[in-house]
C-alpha positions as protocol buffer text, in pm:
chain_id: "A"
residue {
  index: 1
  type: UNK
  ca { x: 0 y: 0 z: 0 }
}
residue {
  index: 2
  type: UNK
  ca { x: 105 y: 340 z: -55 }
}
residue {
  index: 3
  type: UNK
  ca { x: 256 y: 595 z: 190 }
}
residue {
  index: 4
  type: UNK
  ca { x: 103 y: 941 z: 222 }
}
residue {
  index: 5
  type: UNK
  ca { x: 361 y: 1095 z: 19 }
}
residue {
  index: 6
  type: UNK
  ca { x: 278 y: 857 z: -274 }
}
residue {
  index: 7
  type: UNK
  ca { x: -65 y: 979 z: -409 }
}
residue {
  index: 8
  type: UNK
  ca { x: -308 y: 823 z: -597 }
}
residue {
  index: 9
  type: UNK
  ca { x: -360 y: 1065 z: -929 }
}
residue {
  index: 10
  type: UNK
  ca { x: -789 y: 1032 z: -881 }
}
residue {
  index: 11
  type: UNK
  ca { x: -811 y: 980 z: -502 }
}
residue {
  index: 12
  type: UNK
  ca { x: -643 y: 993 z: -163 }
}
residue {
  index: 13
  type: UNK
  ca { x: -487 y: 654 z: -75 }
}
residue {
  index: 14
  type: UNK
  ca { x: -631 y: 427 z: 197 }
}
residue {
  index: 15
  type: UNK
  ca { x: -353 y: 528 z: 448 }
}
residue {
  index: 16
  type: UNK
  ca { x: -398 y: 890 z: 358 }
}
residue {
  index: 17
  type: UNK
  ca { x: -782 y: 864 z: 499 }
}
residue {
  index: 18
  type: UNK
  ca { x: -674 y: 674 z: 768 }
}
residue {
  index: 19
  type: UNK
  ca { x: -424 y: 893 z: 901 }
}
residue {
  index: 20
  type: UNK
  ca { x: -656 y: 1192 z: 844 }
}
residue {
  index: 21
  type: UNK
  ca { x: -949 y: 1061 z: 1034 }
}
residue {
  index: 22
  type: UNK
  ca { x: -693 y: 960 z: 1297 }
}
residue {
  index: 23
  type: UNK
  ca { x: -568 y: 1299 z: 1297 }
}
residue {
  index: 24
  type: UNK
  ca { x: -941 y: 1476 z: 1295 }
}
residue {
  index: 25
  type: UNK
  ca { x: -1027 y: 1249 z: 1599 }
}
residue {
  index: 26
  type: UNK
  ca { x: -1332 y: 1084 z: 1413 }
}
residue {
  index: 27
  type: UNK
  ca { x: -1512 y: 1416 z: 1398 }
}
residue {
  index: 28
  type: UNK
  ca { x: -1631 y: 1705 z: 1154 }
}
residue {
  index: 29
  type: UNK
  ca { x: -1371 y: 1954 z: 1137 }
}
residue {
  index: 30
  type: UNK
  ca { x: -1652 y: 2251 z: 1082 }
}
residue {
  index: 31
  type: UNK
  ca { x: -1977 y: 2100 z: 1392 }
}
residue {
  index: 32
  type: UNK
  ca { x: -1757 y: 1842 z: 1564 }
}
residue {
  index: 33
  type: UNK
  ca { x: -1985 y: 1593 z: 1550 }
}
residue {
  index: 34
  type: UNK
  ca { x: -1836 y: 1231 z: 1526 }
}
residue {
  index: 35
  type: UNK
  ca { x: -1868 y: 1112 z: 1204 }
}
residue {
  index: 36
  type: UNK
  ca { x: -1983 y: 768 z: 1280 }
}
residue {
  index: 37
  type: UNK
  ca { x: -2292 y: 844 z: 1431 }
}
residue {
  index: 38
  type: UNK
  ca { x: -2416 y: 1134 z: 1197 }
}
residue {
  index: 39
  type: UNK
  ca { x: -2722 y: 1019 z: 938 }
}
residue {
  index: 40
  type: UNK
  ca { x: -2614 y: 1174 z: 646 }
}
residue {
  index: 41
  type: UNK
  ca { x: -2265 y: 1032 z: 646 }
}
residue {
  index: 42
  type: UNK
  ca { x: -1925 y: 1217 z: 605 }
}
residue {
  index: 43
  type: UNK
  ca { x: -1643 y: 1296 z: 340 }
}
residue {
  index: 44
  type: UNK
  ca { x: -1309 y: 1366 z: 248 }
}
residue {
  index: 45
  type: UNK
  ca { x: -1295 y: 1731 z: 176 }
}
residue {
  index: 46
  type: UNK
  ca { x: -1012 y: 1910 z: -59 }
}
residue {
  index: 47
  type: UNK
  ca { x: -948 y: 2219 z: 124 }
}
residue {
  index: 48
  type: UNK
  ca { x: -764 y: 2316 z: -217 }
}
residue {
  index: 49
  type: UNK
  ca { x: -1060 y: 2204 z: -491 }
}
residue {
  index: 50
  type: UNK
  ca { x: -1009 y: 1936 z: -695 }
}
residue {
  index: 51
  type: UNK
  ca { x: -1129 y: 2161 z: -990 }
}
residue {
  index: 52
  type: UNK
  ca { x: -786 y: 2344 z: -939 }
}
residue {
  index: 53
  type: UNK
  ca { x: -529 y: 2027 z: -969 }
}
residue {
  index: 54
  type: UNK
  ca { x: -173 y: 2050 z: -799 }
}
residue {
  index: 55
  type: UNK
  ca { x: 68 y: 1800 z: -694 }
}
residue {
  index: 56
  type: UNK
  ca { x: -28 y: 1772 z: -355 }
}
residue {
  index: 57
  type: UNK
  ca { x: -406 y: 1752 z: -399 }
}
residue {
  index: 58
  type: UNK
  ca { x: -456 y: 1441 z: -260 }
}
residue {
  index: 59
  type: UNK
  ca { x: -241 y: 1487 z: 54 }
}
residue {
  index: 60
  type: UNK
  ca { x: -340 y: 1529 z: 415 }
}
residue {
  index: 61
  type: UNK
  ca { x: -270 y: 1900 z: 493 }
}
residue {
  index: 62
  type: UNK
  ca { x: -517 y: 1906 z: 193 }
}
residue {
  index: 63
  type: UNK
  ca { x: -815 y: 1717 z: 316 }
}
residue {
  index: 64
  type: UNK
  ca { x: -1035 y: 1750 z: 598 }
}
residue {
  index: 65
  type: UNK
  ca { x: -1338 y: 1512 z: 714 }
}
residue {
  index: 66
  type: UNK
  ca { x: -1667 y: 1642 z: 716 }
}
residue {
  index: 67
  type: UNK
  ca { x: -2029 y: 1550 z: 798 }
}
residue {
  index: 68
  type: UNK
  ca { x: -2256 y: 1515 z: 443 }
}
residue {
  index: 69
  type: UNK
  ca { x: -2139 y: 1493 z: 142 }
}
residue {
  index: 70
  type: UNK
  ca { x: -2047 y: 1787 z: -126 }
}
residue {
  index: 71
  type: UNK
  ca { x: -2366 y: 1872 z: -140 }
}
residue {
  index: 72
  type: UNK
  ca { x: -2532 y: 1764 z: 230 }
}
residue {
  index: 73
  type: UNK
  ca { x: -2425 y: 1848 z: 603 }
}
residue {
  index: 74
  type: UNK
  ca { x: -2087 y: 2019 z: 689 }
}
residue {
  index: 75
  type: UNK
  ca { x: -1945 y: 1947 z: 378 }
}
residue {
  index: 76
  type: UNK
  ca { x: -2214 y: 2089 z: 110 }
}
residue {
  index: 77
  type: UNK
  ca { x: -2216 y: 2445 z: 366 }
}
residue {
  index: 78
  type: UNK
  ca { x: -1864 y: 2456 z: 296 }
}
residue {
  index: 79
  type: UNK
  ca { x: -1949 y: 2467 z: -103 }
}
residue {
  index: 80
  type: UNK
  ca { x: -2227 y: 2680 z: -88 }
}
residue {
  index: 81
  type: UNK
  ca { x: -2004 y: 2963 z: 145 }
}
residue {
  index: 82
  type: UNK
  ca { x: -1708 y: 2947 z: -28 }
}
residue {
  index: 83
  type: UNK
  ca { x: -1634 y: 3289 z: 107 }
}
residue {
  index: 84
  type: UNK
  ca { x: -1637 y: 3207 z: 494 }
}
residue {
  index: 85
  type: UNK
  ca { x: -1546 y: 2843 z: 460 }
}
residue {
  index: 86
  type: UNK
  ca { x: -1182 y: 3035 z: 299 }
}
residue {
  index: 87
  type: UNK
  ca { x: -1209 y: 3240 z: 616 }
}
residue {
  index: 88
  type: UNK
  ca { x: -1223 y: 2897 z: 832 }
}
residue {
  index: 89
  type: UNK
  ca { x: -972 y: 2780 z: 591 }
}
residue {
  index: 90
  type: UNK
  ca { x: -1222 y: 2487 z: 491 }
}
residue {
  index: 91
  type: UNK
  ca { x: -1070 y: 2598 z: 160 }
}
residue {
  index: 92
  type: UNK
  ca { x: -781 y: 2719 z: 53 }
}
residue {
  index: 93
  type: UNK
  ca { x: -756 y: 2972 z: -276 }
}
residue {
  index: 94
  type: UNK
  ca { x: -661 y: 2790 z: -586 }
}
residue {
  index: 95
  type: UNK
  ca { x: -369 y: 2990 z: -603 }
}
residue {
  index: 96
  type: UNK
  ca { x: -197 y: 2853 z: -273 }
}
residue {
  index: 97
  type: UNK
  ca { x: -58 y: 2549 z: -351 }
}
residue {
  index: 98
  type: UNK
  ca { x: 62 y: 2485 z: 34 }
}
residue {
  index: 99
  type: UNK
  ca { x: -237 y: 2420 z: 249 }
}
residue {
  index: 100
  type: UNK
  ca { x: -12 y: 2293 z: 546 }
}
residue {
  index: 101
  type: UNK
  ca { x: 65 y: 2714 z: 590 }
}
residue {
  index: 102
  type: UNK
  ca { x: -303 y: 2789 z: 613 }
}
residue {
  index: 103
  type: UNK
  ca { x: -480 y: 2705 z: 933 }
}
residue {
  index: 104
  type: UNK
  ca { x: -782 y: 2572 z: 955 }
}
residue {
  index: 105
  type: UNK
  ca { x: -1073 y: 2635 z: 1204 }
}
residue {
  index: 106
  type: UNK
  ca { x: -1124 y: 2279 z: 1407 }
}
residue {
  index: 107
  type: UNK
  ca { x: -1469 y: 2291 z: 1645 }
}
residue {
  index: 108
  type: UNK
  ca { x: -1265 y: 2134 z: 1949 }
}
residue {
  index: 109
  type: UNK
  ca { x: -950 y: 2261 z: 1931 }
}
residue {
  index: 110
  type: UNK
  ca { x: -923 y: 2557 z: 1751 }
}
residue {
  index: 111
  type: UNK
  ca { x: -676 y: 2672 z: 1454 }
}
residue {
  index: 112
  type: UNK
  ca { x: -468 y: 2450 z: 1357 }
}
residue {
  index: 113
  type: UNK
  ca { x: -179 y: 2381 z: 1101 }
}
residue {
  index: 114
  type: UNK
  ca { x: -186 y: 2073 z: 921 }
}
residue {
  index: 115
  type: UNK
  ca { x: 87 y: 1853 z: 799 }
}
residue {
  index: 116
  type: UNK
  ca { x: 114 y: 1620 z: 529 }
}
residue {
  index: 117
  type: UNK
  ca { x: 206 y: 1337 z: 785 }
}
residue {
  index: 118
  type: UNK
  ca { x: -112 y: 1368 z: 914 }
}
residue {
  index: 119
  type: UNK
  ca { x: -24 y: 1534 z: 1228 }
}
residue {
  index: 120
  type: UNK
  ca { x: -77 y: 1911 z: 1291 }
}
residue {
  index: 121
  type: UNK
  ca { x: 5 y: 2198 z: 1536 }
}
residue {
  index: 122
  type: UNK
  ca { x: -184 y: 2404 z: 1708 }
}
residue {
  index: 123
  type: UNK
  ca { x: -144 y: 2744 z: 1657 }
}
residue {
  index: 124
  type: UNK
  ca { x: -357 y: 3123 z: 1639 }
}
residue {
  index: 125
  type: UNK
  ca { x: -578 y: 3256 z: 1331 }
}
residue {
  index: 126
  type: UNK
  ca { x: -264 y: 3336 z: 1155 }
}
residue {
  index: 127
  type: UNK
  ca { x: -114 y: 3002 z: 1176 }
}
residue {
  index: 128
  type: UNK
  ca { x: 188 y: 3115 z: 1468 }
}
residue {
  index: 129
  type: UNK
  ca { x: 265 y: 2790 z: 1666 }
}
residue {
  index: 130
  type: UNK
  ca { x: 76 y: 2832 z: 2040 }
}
């Protein structure tokens, strides 16, 4: 099986969603729920869209889990407020091809930086280290 260095070209490898839902605690990023016991599922998210392609698309400073699917729950009110989900950095502009420098808003512990290990750091809005 592949590491999460070595991407898939359509989709994130099985370790790659395994370390990230290890990583995410089992829970939606954006309500905190736990994903296994929400009823309309949960998802990989590309915080950087898969509509804008870059090497590390499929990596895990790139994806978040969220309740719903693209167009249900957590996930689908990240694509229909594109402009505060940036703010939450749920997404990341399709210019920024680094999404481990932009933190992201978790719902239990705050900002955070993410690394494409599938660890992170916590840190403050503007992604110092705390």
């Amino acid at each position: 099986m592949a590491g999460p260095r070595q991407m898939s070209r359509t989709n994130p490898t099985r370790e790659t969603h395994r370390l990230t839902a290890r990583r995410d605690h089992y829970r939606c990023l954006r309500c905190g729920n736990e994903l296994d016991h929400i009823w309309s599922g949960h998802s990989l998210h590309h915080r950087h869209m898969r509509s804008h392609p870059f090497p590390g698309l499929h990596s895990p400073a790139n994806l978040i889990h969220l309740c719903g699917s693209g167009t249900t729950g957590c996930h689908g009110w990240v694509h229909n407020h594109p402009k505060t989900a940036m703010e939450y950095g749920w997404i990341v502009s399709g210019y920024n091809d680094h999404p481990e420098t932009v933190p992201v808003w978790d719902a239990h512990q705050g900002w955070l930086l993410l690394d494409n290990q599938g660890g992170y750091t916590l840190c403050d809005r503007d992604g110092n280290p705390r």
